[in-house]
C-alpha angles and dihedrals in degrees: 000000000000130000093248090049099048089047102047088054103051092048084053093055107041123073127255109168131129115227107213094191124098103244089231097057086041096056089043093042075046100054092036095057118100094181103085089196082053088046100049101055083045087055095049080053091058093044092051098045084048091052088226100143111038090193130058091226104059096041082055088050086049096046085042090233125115130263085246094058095046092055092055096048090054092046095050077045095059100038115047099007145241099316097056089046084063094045104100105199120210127224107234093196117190114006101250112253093216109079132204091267091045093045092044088048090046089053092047086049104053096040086051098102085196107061102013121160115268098202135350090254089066092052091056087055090046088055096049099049093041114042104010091245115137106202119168118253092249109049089045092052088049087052100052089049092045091049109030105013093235133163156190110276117191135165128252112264102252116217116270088230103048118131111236087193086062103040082056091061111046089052083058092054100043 
């Protein structure tokens, strides 16, 4: 192994990263977290300010998170600063397909004793008509129980033998 290449390697490896924050603030900023996500990156802060660790590798072994991740924390550390080290940005993944107006109408709908859904199926159908959405029947049914913590609703079978007339009577006694 050369010299370059030896070298190169073992600048890449150690830490060299000034912690602005004063230890004390860190370790009560550290106790007082309740996002372990949060907490972990603090606590890389706090290892780093006590020099406990002298290579990035073996900082990321002790925080359970990989080299690759460290890196970027420090990164996102040196560049823009501690509070954007603490910002936990949230993939939105697809942009949802059912807007505010078509959620609110849904709502009105389902609580309308008058004209409720009968099956999810029938609200597909409803969407589409109304408000020219196609949504597949599953993620629409995931969404309504997500959002409005509906569900089927069917009647008890009733026996092929049971006796309306009967049935009739005893309501009358009752």
């Amino acid at each position: 192994m050369s010299y370059f290449k030896y070298f190169s390697n073992l600048t890449a490896s150690t830490i060299k990263i000034n912690i602005k924050e004063d230890l004390s603030y860190l370790i009560s900023l550290l106790k007082s977290e309740r996002d372990s996500i949060v907490a972990n990156r603090i606590r890389c802060l706090v290892l780093l300010k006590e020099e406990k660790f002298k290579k990035r590798k073996d900082l990321a072994a002790n925080l359970c998170i990989s080299y690759a991740s460290l890196k970027r924390w420090l990164k996102i550390y040196r560049e823009s600063g501690f509070a954007a080290l603490l910002c936990i940005k949230q993939s939105t993944g697809r942009k949802n397909s059912i807007t505010e107006e078509v959620h609110n109408a849904l709502f009105e709908r389902l609580h309308d004793s008058e004209s409720a859904f009968i099956s999810y199926k029938e609200v597909v159908l409803w969407l589409e008509e109304s408000y020219k959405i196609e949504v597949k029947y599953e993620t629409l049914r995931t969404y309504m129980i997500r959002h409005f913590k509906s569900k089927l609703k069917s009647p008890r079978k009733s026996h092929y033998k049971k006796d309306e007339q009967a049935v009739e009577v005893f309501k009358k006694t009752s």
